[in-house]
N, C-alpha and C positions, 0 to 999 in steps of 0.2 A: 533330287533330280534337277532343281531351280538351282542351283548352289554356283553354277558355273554362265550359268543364260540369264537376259531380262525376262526372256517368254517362253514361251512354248505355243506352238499352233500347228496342230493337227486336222487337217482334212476329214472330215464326219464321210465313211465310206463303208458303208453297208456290207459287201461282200469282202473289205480287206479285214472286217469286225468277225465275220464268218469264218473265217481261216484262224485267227488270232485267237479266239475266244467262242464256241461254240452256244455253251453257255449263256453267254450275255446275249449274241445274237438268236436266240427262239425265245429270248423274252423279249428285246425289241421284238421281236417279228410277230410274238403275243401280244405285247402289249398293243402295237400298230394296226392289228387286225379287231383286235377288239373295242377298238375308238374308234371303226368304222361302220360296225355291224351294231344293228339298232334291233333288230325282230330276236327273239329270244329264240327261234328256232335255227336261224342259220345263225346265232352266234354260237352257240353251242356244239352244233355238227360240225364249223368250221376250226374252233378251239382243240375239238377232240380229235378229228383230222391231222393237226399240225403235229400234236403231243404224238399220235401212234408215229408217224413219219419221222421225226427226230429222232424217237426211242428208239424207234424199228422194234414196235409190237403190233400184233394184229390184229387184237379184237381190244374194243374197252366200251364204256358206259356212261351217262352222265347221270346224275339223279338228284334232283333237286328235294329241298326239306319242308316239307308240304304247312302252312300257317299254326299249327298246332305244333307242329313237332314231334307228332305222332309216325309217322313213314316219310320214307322217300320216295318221287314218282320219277320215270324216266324222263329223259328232257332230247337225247340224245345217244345213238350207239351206233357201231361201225364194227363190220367181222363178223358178228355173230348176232343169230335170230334173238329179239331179247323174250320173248313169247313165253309168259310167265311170271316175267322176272317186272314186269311193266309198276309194280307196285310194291316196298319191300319194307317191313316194318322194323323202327327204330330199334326193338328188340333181336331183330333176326342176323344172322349171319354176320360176315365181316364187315360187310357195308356198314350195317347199322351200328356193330364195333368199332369202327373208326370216326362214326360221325358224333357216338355216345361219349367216347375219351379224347377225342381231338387228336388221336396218332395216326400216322401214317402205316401202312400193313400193308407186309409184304410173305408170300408164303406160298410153299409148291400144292399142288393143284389136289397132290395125292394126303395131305394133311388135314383139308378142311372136315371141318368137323358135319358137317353136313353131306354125308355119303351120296345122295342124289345130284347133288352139284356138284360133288366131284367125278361121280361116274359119265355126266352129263359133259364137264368139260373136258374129260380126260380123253374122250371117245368123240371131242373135236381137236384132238393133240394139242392142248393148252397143257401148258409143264406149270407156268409159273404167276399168279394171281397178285396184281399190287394195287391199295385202294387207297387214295389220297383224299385227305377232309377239304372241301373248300370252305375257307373260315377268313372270313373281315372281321377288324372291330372284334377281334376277340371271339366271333360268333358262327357259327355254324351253320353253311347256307346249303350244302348239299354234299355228295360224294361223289369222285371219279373213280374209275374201276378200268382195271386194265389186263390186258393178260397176254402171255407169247406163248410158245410152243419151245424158246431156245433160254438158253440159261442167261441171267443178266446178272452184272458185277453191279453190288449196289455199295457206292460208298454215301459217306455223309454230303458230301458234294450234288452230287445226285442226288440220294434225295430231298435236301434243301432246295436244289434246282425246282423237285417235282413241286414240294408245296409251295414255293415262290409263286410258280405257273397255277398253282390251285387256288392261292390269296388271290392273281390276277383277274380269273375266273368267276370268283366267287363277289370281287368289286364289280365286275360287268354284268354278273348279274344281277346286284343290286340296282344298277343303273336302267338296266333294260327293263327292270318292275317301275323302275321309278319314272320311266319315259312312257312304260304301257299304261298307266295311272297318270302319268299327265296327260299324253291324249287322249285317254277317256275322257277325264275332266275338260279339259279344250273343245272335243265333240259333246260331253252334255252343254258346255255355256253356249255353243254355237249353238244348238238345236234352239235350247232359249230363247238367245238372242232374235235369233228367226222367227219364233214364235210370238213372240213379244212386238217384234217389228208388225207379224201379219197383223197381230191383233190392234196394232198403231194405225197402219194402215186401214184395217177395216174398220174401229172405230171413226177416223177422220174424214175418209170416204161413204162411208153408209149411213154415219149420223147425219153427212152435210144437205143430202135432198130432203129426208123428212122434218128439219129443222128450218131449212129455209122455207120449205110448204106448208111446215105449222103458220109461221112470220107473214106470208103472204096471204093466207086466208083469214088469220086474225085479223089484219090491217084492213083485207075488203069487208071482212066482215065489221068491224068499228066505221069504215067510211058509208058503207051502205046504211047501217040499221042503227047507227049513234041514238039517232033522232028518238027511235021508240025505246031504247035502252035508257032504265033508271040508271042511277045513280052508281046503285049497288053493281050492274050489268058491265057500266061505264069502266069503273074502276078494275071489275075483273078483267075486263078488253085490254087495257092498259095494261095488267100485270102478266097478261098472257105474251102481250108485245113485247115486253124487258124481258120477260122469262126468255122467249125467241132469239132473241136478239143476241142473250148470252151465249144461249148454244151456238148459234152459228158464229162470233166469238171465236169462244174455245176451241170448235172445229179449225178454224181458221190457224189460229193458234197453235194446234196440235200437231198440225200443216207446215207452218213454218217451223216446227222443231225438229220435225222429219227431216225435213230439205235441210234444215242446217245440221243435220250431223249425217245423210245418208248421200244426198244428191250428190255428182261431177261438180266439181269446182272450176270456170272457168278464169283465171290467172290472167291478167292482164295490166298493161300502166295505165294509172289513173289519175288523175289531177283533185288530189282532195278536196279542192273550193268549188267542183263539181258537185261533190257530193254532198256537203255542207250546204250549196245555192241551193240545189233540189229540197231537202230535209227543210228547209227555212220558207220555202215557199209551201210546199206541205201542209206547212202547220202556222201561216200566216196568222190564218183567223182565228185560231185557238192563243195564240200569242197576243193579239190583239184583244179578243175575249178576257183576257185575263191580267192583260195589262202587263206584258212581262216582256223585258230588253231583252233582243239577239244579240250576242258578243261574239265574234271571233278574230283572230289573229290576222293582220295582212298576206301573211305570206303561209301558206301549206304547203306539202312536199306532196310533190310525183311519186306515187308508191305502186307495185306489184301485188294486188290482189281481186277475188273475185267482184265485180262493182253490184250487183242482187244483196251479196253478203254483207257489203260494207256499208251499202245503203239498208240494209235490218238491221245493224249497230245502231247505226246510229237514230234511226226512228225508232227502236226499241227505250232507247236511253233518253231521248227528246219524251216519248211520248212517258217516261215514268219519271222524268219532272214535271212535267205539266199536272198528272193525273196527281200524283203523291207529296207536289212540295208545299200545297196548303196553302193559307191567306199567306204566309210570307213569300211566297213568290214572289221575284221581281225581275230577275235575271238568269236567265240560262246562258254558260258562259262556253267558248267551245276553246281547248288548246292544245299546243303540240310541244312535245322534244323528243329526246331521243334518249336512250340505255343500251349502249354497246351497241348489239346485231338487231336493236329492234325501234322502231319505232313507236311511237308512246303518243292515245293519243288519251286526253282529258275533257269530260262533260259536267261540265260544274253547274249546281244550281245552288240558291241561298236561301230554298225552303225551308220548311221543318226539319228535314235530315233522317238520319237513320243511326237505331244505338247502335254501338261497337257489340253489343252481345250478339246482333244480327247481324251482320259484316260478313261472317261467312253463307251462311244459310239459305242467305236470299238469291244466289244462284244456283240452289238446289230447283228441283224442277217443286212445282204446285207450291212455291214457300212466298206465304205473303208475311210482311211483320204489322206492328200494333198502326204503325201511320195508315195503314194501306185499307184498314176495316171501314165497310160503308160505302167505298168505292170500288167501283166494276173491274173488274180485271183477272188474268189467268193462272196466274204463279207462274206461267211460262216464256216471259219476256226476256228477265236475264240466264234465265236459261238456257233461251236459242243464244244471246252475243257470247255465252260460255264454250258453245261449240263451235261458235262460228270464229273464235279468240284462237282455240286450241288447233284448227282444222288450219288456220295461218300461223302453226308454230310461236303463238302468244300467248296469252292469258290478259284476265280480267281481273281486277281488284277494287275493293272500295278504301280509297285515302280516309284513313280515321283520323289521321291528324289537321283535319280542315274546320276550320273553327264553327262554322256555319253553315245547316246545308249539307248539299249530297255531293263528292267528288269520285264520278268512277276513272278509271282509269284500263285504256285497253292498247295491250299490244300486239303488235304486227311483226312479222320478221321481215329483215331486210335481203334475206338471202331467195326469197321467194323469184321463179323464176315464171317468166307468159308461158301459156299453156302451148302457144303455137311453136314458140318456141326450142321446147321440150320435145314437142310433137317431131320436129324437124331435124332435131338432132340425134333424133332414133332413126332416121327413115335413112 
């Protein structure tokens, strides 16, 4: 056909495909309908539909191959009452011969070896019975059943056609188990996930009054009654007040890991030496306590993100070199570049540092490693800038290749757009 042309280009035209090739168009028009139709009941009635209409037969059945392999159960039928028939065992009749050998069976009404079913169909003028296997993968998923009252010319064409239209059938409904089993699974993690969240929430709200009211009644009670409290009294006061202290903590803590992976994100420009000046003044006296250099960069970039969130980076990662980098402390360093679509920024300190075995870990949620025992804290920390990384289309890492000391590393995207902005372009 190429022999005499560079090309050929043909117009793709549905009803000029219809006229040409009847054939090929009721399997597009299968296959097309069946990429659309997702519930296993209207795909089925709509399939069986098309098949009578094409064929120009009257009555048929659809019958699915039940987890065992033991029967087939109806799924769908048209023409005729199926009232009886709702259930048919592997053993029985043609059906279950066509699903047991994988052939296709065709045969007049007055042959069936089962005298009830022929007297049954014969006395609703059905002449002639054809049941196609629907088989994927070699396998067995159900059987179609069909029937007219007038005589049909069956060539090989035909019914190759039929079982074509049966394989297609029988993939859609593999797909339609496999969509009703994913949404299942999608509604149990959602239930979960909600369940999980209430119980977030009511932990970190319902622990947070009776923890702060432990706190506060300890504390009057040690400033009022110190005086007549031994020693032994003394020291319990004290451990009641740290114990306190913790929980409201962690509550806190709990709090901010909610917010940063459920709360609205408000998206806006921000001048990062904003938010670095803030952070540094923060934690003046804790830097000064301990003796340790502010470093950063002259110059930070105007970026697009939420400024609550960008300001918990970064007092997340300020506050877990201060707490974790040891007598070496000396320097918490702050720095910027860039990778492709993202901004990058870098919090360096020249503590003790963290081994490579823990590199991943430690932005699992409650995940403390060996530096961190003996000092206060939640396992929660890198865990909020994890979502708060991901929720600005970035991520978080820790540089193992820095010689000394802890280097995290966190990105921002630059394609991040103001929230009002967004807002504005919808309305």
């Amino acid at each position: 056909m190429l022999i005499n042309k560079k090309y050929i280009s043909v117009k793709v035209n549905d009803e000029k495909l219809k006229s040409r090739n009847k054939g090929l168009a009721i399997l597009l028009e299968m296959s097309n309908y069946l990429a659309t139709s997702l519930t296993i009941k209207g795909l089925f009635e709509g399939a069986l539909f098309r098949v009578l209409e094409h064929f120009d037969l009257e009555a048929g059945r659809i019958y699915l191959l039940n987890g065992t392999g033991q029967y087939l159960y109806l799924v769908a039928h048209h023409g005729m009452e199926p009232h009886g028939l709702e259930r048919v065992s592997i053993n029985e009749g043609f059906s279950g011969k066509a699903a047991r050998t994988k052939s296709f069976i065709a045969q007049h009404v007055s042959d069936l070896e089962d005298r009830k079913r022929s007297v049954l169909l014969s006395d609703k003028g059905l002449n002639i019975v054809l049941c196609v296997p629907l088989i994927t993968m070699d396998r067995v998923r159900g059987v179609m059943n069909l029937a007219t009252s007038k005589d049909i010319q069956l060539d090989q064409g035909k019914i190759d056609l039929l079982t074509t239209i049966g394989n297609q059938i029988a993939v859609a409904a593999d797909n339609a188990r496999l969509y009703a089993d994913l949404d299942a699974k999608i509604g149990a993690l959602r239930e979960k996930k909600d369940m999980i969240k209430f119980f977030a929430y009511s932990v970190s709200h319902d622990l947070k009054s009776p923890a702060v009211g432990l706190y506060a009644l300890t504390k009057r009670l040690n400033e009022k009654y110190v005086h007549i409290l031994d020693e032994k009294g003394k020291e319990n006061c004290r451990q009641i007040l740290r114990t306190a202290e913790q929980m409201v903590a962690l509550v806190e803590k709990l709090n901010g890991y909610i917010v940063a992976r459920e709360a609205p994100l408000n998206f806006e420009r921000i001048m990062v030496k904003e938010i670095t000046r803030a952070i540094r003044d923060e934690f003046s006296e804790r830097l000064k306590q301990h003796q340790v250099r502010w470093s950063e960069p002259d110059y930070l970039p105007e970026i697009v993100a939420d400024r609550l969130a960008l300001l918990s980076v970064f007092r997340n990662l300020v506050d877990n070199a201060l707490k974790y980098g040891g007598k070496e402390l000396s320097e918490i360093k702050i720095g910027y570049g860039e990778n492709g679509n993202h901004h990058v920024f870098f919090i360096n300190d020249d503590g003790i540092g963290i081994k490579v075995k823990d590199s991943k870990k430690v932005f699992d949620l409650f995940q403390r490693n060996e530096t961190s025992m003996g000092t206060a804290g939640s396992g929660l920390g890198l865990a909020i800038v994890k979502e708060i990384s991901k929720r600005h289309q970035g991520r978080i890492w820790l540089d193992t290749a820095v010689g000394k000391g802890t280097k995290f590393c966190i990105s921002i995207s630059k394609d991040l757009e103001p929230t009002a902005q967004i807002a504005a372009s919808l309305t």
